[in-house]
KETI-524244 format. One record per residue (C-alpha): residue number from 1; chain; residue in one letter; x negated, y negated, z. Coordinates in steps of 0.1 Angstrom, whole numbers, plus 5000, padded with zeros to 4 digits. Layout:
N
{NUM 'A' 'A' {X Y Z}},
...
//
This chain:
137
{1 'A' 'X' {5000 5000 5000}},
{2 'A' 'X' {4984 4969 4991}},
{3 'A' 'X' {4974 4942 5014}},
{4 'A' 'X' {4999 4912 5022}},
{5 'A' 'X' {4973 4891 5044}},
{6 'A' 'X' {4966 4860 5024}},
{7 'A' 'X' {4929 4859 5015}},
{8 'A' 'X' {4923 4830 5036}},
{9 'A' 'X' {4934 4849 5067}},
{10 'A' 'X' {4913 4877 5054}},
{11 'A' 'X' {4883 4853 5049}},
{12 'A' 'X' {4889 4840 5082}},
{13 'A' 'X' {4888 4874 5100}},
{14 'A' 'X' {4856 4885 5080}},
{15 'A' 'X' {4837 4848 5086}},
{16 'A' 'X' {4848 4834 5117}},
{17 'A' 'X' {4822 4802 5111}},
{18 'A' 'X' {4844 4780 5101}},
{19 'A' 'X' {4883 4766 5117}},
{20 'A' 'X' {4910 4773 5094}},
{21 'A' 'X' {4915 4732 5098}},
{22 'A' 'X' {4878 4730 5077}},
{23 'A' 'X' {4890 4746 5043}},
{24 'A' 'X' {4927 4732 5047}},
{25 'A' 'X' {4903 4697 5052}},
{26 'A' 'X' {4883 4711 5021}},
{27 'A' 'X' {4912 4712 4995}},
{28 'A' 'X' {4922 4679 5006}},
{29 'A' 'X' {4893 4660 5000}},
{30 'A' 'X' {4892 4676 4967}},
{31 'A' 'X' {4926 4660 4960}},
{32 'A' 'X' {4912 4628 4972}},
{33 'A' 'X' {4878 4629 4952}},
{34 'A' 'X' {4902 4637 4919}},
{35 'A' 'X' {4931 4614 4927}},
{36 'A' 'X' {4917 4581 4949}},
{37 'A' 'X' {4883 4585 4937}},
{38 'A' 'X' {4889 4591 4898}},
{39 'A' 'X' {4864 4617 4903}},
{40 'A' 'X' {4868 4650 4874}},
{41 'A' 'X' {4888 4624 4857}},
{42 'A' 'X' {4865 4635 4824}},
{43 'A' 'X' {4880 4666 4824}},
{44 'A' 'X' {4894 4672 4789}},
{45 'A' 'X' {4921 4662 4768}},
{46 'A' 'X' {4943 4696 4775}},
{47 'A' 'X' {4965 4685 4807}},
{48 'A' 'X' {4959 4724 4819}},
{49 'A' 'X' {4923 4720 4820}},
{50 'A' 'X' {4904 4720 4851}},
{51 'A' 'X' {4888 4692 4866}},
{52 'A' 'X' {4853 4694 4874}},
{53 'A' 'X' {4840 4676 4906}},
{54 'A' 'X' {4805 4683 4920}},
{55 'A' 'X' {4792 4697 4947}},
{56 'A' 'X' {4773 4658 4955}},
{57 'A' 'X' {4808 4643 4946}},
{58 'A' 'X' {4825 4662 4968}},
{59 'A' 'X' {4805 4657 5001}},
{60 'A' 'X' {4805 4621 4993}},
{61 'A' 'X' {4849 4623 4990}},
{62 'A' 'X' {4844 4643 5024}},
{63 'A' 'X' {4825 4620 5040}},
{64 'A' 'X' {4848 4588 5031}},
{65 'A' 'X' {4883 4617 5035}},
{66 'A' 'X' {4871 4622 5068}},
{67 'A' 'X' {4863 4584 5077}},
{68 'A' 'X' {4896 4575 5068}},
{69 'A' 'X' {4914 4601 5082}},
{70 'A' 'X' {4893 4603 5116}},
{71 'A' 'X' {4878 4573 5119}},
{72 'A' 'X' {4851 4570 5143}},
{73 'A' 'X' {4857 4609 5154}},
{74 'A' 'X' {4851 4622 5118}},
{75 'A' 'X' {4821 4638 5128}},
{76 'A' 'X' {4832 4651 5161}},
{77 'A' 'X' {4863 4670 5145}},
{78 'A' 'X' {4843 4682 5117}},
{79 'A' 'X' {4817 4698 5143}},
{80 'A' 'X' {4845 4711 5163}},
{81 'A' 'X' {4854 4729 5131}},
{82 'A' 'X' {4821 4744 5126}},
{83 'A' 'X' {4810 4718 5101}},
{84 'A' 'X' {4771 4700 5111}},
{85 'A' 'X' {4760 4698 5075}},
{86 'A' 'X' {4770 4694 5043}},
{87 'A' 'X' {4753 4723 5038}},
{88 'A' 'X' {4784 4737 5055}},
{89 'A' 'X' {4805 4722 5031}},
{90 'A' 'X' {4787 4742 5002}},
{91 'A' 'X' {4798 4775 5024}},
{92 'A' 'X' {4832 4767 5028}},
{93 'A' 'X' {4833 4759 4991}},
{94 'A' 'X' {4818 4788 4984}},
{95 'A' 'X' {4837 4812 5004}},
{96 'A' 'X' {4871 4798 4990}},
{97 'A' 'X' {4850 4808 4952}},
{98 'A' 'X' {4850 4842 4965}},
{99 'A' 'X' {4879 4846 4973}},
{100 'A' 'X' {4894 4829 4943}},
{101 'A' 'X' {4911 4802 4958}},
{102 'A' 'X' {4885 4776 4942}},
{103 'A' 'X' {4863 4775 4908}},
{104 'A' 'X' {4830 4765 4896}},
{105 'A' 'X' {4812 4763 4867}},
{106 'A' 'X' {4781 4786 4852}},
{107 'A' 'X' {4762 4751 4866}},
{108 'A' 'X' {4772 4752 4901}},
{109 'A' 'X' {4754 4765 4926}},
{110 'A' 'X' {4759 4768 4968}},
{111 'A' 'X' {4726 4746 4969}},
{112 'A' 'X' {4739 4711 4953}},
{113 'A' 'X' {4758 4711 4987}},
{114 'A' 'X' {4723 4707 5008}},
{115 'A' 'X' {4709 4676 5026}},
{116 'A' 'X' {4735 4652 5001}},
{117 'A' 'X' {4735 4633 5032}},
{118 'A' 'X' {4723 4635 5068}},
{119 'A' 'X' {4759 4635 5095}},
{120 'A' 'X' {4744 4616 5121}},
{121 'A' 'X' {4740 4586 5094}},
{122 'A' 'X' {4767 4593 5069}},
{123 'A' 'X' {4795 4590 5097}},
{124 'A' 'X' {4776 4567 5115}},
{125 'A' 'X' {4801 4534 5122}},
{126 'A' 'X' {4785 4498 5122}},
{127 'A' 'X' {4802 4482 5149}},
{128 'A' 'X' {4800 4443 5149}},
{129 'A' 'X' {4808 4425 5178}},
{130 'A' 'X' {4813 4389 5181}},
{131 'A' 'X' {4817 4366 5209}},
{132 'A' 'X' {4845 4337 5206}},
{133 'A' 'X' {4832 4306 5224}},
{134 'A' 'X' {4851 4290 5252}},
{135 'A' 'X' {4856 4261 5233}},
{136 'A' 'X' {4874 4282 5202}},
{137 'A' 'X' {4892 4303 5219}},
//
């Protein structure tokens, strides 16, 4: 009898790495990166054609998804998913290409995920704080 787990649960069980929330957060960014960021947007003409985003777009569409959605805790939710890298993000891609819930092209390779930015500096916030004088306020 075959097998009605959904392959995420299955992927879950098998590579227990990662929080369910960190591929759910993966397929959304990907939506972002394609439809806020424009990114794949030279896919071609055929409307049923994939579009392609890489592995350096994508952890730059994570890293603003997750400042927008998180603000200054991006990074503290994303390691409480499992997620210190985006070298982490290449795994989670990767493992959702295995299981067929994702694609990639013959060019695409786990690796274009490593060191695209360091976490302690991309989701670093600049905080700017000014004083009012007295006399303005």
């Amino acid at each position: 009898m075959p097998s009605s787990v959904h392959p995420i649960a299955e992927l879950l069980r098998r590579d227990r790495r990662y929080h369910f929330d960190a591929y759910v957060f993966v397929f959304e960014a990907l939506r972002y990166a394609q439809e806020k960021m424009g990114l794949g947007a030279e896919a071609p003409a055929d409307e049923q054609a994939e579009r392609h985003v890489t592995g350096q777009q994508l952890c730059e569409a994570m890293r603003r998804y997750a400042h927008e959605q998180y603000g200054y805790l991006a990074k503290q939710v994303l390691n409480h998913w499992g997620v210190r890298s985006t070298s982490d993000f290449g795994e989670i891609v990767f493992n959702l290409i295995k299981i067929g819930q994702m694609k990639k092209t013959a060019d695409d390779r786990r690796e274009d995920f490593d060191d695209v930015f360091d976490f302690d500096e991309g989701f670093q916030h600049s905080f700017q704080i000014s004083s009012i004088d007295a006399e303005e306020a």
